[in-house]
C-alpha positions as a Markdown table, in Angstrom:
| # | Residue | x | y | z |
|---|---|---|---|---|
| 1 | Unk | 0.0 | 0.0 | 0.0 |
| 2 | Unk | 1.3 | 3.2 | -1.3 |
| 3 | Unk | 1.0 | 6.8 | 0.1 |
| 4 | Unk | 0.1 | 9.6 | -2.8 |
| 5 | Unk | -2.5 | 12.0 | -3.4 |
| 6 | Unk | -1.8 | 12.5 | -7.4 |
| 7 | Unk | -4.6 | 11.5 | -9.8 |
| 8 | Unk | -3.9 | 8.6 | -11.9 |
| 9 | Unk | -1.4 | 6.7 | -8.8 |
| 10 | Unk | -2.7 | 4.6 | -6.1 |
| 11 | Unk | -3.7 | 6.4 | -2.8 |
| 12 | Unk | -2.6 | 5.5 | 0.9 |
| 13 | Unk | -6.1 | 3.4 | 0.3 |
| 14 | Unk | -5.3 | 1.3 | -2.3 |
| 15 | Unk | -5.3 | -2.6 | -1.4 |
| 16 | Unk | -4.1 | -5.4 | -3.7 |
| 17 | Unk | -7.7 | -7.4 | -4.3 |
| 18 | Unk | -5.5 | -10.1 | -3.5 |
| 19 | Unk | -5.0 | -8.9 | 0.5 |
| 20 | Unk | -8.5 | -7.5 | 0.2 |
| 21 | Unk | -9.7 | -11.5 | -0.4 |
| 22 | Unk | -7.5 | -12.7 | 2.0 |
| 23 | Unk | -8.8 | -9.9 | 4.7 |
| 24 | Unk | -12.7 | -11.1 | 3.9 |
| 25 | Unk | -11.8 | -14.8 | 4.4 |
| 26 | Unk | -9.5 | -14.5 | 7.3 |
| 27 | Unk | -12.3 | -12.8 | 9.1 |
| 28 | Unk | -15.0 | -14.9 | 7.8 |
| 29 | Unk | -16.8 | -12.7 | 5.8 |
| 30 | Unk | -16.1 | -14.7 | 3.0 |
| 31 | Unk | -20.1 | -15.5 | 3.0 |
| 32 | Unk | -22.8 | -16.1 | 0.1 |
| 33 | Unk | -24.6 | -13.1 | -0.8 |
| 34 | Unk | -27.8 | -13.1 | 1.8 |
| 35 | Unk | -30.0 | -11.8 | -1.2 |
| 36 | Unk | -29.9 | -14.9 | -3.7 |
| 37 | Unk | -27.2 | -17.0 | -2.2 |
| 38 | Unk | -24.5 | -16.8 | -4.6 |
| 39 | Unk | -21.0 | -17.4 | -3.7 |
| 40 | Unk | -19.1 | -15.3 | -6.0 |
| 41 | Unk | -18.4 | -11.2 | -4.9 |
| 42 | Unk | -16.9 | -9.2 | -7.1 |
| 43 | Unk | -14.7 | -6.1 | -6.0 |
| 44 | Unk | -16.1 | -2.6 | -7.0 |
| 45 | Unk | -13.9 | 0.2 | -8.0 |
| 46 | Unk | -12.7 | 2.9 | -9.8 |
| 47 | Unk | -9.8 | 2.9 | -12.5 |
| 48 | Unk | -8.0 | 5.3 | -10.7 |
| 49 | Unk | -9.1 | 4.9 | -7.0 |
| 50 | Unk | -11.5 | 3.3 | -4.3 |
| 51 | Unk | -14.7 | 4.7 | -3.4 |
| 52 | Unk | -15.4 | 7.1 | -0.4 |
| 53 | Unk | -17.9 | 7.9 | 1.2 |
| 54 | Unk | -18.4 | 11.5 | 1.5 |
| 55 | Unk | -19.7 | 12.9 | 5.0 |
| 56 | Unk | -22.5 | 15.8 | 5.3 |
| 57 | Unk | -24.4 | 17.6 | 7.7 |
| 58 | Unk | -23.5 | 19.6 | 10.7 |
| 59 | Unk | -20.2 | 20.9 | 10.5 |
| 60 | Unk | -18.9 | 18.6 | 7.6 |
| 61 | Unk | -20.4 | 20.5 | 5.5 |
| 62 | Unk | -18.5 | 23.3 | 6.0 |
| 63 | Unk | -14.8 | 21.8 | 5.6 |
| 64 | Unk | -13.3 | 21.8 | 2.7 |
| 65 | Unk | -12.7 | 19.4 | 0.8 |
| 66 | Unk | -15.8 | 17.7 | 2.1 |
| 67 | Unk | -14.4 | 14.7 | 5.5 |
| 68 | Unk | -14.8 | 11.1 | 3.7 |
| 69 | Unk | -14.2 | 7.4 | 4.1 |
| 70 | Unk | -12.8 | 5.3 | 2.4 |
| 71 | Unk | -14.7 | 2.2 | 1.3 |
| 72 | Unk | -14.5 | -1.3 | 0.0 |
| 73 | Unk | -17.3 | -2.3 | -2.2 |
| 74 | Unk | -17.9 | -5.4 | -3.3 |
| 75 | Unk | -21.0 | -6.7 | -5.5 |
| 76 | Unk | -22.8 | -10.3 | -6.1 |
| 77 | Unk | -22.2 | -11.6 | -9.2 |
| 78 | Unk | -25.4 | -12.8 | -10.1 |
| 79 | Unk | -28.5 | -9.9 | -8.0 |
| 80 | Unk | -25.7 | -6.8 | -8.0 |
| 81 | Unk | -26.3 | -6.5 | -4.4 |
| 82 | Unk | -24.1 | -3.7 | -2.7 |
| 83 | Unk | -22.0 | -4.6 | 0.2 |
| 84 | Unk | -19.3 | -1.8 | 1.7 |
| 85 | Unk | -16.1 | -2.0 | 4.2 |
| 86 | Unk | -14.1 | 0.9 | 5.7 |
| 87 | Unk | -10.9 | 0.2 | 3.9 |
| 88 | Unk | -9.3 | 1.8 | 6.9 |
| 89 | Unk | -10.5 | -1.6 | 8.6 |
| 90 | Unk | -8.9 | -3.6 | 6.2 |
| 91 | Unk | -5.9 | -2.0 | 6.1 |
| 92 | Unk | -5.4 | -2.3 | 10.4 |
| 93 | Unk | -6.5 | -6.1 | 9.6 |
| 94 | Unk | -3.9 | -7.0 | 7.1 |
| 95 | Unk | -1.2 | -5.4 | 9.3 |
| 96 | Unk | -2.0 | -7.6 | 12.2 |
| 97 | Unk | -2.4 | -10.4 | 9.7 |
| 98 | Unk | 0.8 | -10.3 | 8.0 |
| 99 | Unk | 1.1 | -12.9 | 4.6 |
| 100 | Unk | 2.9 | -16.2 | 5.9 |
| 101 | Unk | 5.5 | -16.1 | 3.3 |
| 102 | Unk | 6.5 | -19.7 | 2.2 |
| 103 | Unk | 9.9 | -21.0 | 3.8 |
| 104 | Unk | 12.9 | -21.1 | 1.5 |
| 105 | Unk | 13.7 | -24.3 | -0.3 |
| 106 | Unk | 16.0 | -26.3 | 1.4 |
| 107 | Unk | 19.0 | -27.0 | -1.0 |
């Protein structure tokens, strides 16, 4: 995960959908969709970032730029239903959960 604000690079947000799969089955929320049942979720984003969510009323509304979180989305892949994550979450998750990286082979 990389820390940049530029357009067109990834953000201090940006999570490999590989660790984002692993997060969602390490925690167990690796479930069928609890519209229709299917099992396969797709992850939603943008071609340049993640989604936010942006945050208004009281006195969000006055900062600028507007306070926001970031979000995971994923989607079914059969009903389109609409499932979001605070990314910020994930991101705390995968740091306690470091990848067990294989042993060397032994020569």
């Amino acid at each position: 995960m990389t820390r940049s604000a530029e357009k067109g690079e990834p953000s201090e947000y940006r999570i490999p959908p590989e660790d984002i799969h692993r997060a969602f089955e390490g925690m167990g929320a690796n479930k069928p969709c609890p519209i229709c049942g299917h099992e396969h979720w797709k992850l939603l984003h943008g071609e340049d970032d993640y989604p936010s969510i942006v945050l208004l009323g009281g006195d969000q509304m006055l900062s600028s730029p507007p306070l926001h979180i970031a979000i995971t989305m994923l989607f079914c892949g059969n009903c389109l239903f609409l499932r979001s994550h605070p990314t910020k979450g994930l991101i705390q998750w995968l740091e306690q959960n470091p990848k067990e990286e294989p042993p060397p082979p032994e020569e």
